[in-house]
C-alpha positions as CSV (number, residue, x, y, z in Angstrom):
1,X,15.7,23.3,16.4
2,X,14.4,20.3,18.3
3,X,10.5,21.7,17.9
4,X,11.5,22.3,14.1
5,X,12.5,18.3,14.0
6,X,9.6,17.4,15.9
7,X,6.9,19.1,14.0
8,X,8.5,17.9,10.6
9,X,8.5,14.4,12.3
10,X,4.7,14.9,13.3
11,X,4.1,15.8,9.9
12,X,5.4,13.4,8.4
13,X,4.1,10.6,10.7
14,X,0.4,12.0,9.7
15,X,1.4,12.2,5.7
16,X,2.5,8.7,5.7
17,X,0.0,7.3,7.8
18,X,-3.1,9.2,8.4
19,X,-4.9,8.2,4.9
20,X,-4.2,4.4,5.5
21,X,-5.7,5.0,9.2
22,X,-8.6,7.3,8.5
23,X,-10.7,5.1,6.9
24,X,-11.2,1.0,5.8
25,X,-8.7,0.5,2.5
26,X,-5.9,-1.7,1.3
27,X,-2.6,-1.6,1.9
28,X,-1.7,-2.2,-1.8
29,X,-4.0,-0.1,-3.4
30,X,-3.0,-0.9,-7.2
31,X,-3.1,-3.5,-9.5
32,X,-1.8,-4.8,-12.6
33,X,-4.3,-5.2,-15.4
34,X,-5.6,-8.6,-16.0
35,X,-3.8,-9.7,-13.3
36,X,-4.2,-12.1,-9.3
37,X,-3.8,-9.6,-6.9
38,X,-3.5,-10.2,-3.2
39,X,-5.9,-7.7,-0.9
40,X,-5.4,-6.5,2.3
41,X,-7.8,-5.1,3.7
42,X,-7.4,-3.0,6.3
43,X,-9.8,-2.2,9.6
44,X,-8.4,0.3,12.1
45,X,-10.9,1.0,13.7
46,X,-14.6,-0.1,15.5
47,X,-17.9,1.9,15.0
48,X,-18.5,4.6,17.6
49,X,-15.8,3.1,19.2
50,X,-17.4,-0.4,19.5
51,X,-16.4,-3.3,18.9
52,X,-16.4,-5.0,14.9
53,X,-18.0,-7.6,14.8
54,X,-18.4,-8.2,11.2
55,X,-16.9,-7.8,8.3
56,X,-18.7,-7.8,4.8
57,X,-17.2,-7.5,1.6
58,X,-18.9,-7.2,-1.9
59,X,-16.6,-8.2,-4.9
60,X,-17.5,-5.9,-8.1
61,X,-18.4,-7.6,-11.3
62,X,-15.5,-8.3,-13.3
63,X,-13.1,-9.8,-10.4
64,X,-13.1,-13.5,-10.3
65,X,-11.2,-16.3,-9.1
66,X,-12.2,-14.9,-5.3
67,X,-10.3,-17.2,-2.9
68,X,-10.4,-15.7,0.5
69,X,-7.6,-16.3,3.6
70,X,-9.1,-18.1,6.5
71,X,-9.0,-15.9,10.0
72,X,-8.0,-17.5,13.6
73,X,-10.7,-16.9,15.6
74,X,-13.3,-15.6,13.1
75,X,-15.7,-17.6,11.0
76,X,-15.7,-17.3,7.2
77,X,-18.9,-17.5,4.8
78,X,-19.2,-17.0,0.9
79,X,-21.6,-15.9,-1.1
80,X,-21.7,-17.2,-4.6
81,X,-23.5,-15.9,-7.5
82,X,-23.4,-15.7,-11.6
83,X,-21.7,-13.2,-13.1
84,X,-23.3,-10.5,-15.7
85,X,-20.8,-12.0,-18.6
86,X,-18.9,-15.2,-18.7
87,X,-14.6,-13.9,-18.3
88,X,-11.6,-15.8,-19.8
89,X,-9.3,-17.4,-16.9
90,X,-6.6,-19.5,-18.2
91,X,-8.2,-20.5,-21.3
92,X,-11.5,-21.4,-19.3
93,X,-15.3,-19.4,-19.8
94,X,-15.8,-18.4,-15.9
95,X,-19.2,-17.4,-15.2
96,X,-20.3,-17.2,-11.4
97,X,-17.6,-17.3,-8.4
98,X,-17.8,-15.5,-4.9
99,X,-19.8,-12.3,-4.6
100,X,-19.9,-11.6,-1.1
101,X,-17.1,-12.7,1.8
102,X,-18.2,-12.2,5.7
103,X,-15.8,-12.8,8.4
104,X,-18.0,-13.1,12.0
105,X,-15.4,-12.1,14.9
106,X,-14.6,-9.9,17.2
107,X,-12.4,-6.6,16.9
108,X,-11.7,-4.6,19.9
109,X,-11.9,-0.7,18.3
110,X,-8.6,-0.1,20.2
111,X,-7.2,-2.6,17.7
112,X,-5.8,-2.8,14.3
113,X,-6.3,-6.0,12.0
114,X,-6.2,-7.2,8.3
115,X,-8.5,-9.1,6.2
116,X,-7.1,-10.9,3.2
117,X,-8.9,-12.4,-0.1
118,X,-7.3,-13.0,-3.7
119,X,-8.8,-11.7,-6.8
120,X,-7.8,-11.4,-10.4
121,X,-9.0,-8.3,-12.4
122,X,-10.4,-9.4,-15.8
123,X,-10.1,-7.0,-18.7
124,X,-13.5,-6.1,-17.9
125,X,-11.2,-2.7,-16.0
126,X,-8.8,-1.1,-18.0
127,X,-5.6,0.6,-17.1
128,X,-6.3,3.4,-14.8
129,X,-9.3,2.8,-13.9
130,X,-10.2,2.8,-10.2
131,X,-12.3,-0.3,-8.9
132,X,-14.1,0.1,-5.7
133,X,-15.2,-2.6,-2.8
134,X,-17.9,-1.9,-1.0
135,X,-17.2,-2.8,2.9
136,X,-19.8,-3.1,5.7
137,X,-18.3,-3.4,9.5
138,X,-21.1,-4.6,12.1
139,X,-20.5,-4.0,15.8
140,X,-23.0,-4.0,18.5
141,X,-25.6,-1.5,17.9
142,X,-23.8,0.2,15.6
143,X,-22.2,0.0,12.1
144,X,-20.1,1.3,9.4
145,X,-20.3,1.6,5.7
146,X,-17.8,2.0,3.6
147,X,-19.9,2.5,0.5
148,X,-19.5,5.6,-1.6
149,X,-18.1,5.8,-4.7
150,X,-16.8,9.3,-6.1
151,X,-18.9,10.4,-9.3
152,X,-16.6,11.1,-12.1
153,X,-13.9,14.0,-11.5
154,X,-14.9,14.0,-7.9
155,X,-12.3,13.9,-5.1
156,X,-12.9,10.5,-3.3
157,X,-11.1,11.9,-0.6
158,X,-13.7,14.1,0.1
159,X,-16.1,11.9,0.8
160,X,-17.3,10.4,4.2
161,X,-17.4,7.4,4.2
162,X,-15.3,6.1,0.9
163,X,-15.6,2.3,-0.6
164,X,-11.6,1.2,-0.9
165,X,-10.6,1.4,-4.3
166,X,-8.1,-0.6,-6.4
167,X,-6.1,1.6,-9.0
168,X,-5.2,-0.7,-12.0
169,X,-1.5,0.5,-13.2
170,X,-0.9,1.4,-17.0
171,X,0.1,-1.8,-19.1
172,X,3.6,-0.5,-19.8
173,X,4.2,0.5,-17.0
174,X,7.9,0.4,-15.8
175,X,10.4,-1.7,-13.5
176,X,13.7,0.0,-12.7
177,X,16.7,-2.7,-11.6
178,X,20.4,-1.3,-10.7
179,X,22.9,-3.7,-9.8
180,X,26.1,-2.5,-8.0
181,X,28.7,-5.0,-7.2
182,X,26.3,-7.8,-5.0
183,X,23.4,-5.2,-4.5
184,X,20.1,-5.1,-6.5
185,X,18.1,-2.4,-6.5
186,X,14.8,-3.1,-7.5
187,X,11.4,-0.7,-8.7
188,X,12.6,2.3,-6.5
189,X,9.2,4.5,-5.8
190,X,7.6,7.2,-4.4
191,X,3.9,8.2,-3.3
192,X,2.0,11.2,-4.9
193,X,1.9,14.1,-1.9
194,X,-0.9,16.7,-1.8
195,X,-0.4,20.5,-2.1
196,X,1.8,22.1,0.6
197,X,3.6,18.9,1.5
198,X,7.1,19.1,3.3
199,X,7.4,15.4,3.6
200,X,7.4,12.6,1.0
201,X,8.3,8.4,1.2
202,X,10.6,6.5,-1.0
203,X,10.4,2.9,-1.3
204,X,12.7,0.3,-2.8
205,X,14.0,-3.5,-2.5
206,X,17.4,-3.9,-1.5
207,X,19.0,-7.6,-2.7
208,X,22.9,-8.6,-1.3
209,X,23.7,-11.2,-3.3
210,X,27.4,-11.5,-2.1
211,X,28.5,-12.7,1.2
212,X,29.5,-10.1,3.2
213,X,27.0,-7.3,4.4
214,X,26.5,-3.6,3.3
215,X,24.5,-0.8,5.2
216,X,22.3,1.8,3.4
217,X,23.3,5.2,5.2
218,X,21.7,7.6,3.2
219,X,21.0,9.4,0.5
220,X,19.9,12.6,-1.8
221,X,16.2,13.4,-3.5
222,X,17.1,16.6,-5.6
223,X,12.9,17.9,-4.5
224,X,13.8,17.3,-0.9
225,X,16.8,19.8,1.2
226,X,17.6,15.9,3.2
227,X,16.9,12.2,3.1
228,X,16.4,10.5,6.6
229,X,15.6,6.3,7.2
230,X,13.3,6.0,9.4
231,X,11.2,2.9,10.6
232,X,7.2,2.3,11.2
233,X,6.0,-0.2,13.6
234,X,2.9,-0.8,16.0
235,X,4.4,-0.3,19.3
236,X,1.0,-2.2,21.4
237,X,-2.0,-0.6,19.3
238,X,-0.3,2.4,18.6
239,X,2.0,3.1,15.3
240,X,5.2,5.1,16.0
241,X,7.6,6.3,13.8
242,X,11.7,6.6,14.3
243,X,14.8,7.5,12.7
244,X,17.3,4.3,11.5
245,X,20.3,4.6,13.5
246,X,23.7,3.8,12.2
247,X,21.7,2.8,8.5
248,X,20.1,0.0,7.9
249,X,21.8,-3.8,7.4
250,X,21.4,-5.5,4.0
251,X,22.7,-9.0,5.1
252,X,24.2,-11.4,2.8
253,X,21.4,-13.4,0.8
254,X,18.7,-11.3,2.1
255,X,16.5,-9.0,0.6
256,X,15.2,-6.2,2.5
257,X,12.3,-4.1,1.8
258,X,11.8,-0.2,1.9
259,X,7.9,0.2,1.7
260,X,4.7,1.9,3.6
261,X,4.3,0.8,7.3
262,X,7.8,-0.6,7.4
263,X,11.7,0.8,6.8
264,X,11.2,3.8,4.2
265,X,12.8,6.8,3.1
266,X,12.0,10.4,4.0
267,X,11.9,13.1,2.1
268,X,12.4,16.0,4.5
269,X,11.3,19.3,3.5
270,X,10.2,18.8,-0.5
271,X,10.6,22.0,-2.2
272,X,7.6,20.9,-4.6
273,X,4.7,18.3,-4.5
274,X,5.3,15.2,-5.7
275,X,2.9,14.3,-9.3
276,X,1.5,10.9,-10.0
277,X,3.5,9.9,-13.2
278,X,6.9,12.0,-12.4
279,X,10.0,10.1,-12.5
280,X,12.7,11.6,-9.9
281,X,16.1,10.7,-10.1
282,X,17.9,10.3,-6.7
283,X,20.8,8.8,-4.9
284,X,21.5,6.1,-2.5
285,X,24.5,5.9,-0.2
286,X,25.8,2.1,1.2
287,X,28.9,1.8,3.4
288,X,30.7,-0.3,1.0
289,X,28.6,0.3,-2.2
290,X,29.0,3.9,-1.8
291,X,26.5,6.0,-3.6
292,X,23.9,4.6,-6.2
293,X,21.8,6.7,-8.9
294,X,18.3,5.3,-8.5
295,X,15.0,6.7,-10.6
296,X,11.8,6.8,-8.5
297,X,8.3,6.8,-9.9
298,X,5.9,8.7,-8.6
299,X,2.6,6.5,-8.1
300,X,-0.7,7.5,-6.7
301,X,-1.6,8.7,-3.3
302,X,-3.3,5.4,-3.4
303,X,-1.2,3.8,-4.7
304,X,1.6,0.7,-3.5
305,X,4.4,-1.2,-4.9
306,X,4.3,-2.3,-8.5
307,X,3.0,-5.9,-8.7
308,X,5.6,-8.5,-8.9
309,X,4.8,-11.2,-11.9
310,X,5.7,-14.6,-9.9
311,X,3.4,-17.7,-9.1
């Protein structure tokens, strides 16, 4: 029994994590359509295990209003350039913004880091369409690009040495809120698994508005045999994964956060695969709440929370 745990653990750990890992990509990999959308992106590792250097970015026509997040300890250039059309921003005719970002550093490849920029999408991508950034790391001697783009129907999983790609979500699509005595449960959702999966993720934002605290303890998938909290975190430079004990606290006037490299849900032992689109209804248990009905949407493999419409 203890090898069975292990090796659904192990599985898992390498479902949830190992596309993020494998190559450069975001950690939010969708977006709303005509929309400011924040970008992580994410560099796990060097080239030939050497050190990064640098790290170039080319912004696609149609995303403008670039603003990118100053680094400690790296220096930041822009490119700037005129865009194909002119794009509607706020009311205003934008034509020419950043093209190109370059952070100059230095990455060890035994480290993990992020590289943030804002963007907005222009109407110039519609819903469900897939918009790719093409990434160049320089190290000593060596590099990597992160350049190709999947033809049409193709599996971009398949290739090498992928560009990361933003997914932009459907127009309509939905938020699901359910409110139980001071708890809010807010846009419960789940991540599209591949063939032959035994192990899914469920994400959701917890909100205690009262003024004593509740626990989440559990809860019940109807596609999964259990439901298990576990927790992600980089432990040094290497990301290990553990079961919650005793549940997880919601204190009161705090909102806590179920999502990808953090506290999640797992679905142990999925009798089917997950489909981007499916809605699953599900269950989850508090100490004092007791047991909520909850609706997760099933997103892309890609994919990450649904975007939040605040300033």
């Amino acid at each position: 029994m203890t090898s069975l745990r292990f090796g659904a653990l192990a599985a898992a750990f390498v479902a949830l994590s190992s596309p993020a890992l494998a190559h450069v990509s975001f950690e939010n990999g969708q977006a709303a359509p005509n929309s400011t959308y924040k970008a992580a992106l994410r560099i796990p590792h060097g080239c030939d295990g050497k050190a990064t250097l640098k790290v170039r970015v080319r912004i696609p026509e149609g995303i403008v209003a670039v603003k990118p997040m100053p680094k400690a300890g790296w220096k930041l250039e822009i490119t700037k350039g005129s865009y194909v059309k002119a794009y509607q921003v706020n009311g205003e005719a934008v034509s020419e913004g950043v093209t190109d970002i370059v952070w100059t550093g230095s990455l060890d490849d035994a480290h993990y880091d992020e590289f943030v920029f804002q963007a907005r999408f222009t109407d110039a991508y519609q819903p469900g369409a897939t918009v790719y950034f093409p990434v160049v790391q320089e190290c000593d001697g060596a590099t990597e690009e992160w350049t190709q783009v999947p033809a049409a129907g193709e599996d971009p999983h398949s290739l090498k040495s992928p560009a990361p790609g933003v997914r932009i979500a459907g127009a309509a699509a939905t938020t699901s809120t359910v409110k139980v005595g001071a708890l809010t449960l807010e846009q419960p959702w789940s991540r599209a698994t591949p063939g032959g999966a035994k192990v899914g993720g469920g994400y959701v934002s917890i909100a205690n508005t009262g003024t004593t605290p509740d626990r989440l303890i559990g809860g019940s998938f109807p596609l999964a045999s259990k439901v298990e909290l576990h927790e992600m975190r980089l432990d040094g430079d290497v990301m290990r994964m553990k079961p919650v004990e005793g549940g997880l606290e919601i204190k009161p006037g705090a909102t806590v956060e179920l999502k990808p490299g953090g506290f999640h849900l797992m679905f142990m032992d999925l009798k089917e695969s997950l489909k981007e689109g499916q809605t699953v209804k599900g269950t989850l248990v508090f100490e004092k709440a007791g047991s909520v009905e909850v609706e997760y949407a099933v997103r892309g493999m890609g994919g990450g929370a649904p975007a939040e419409h605040k300033h």
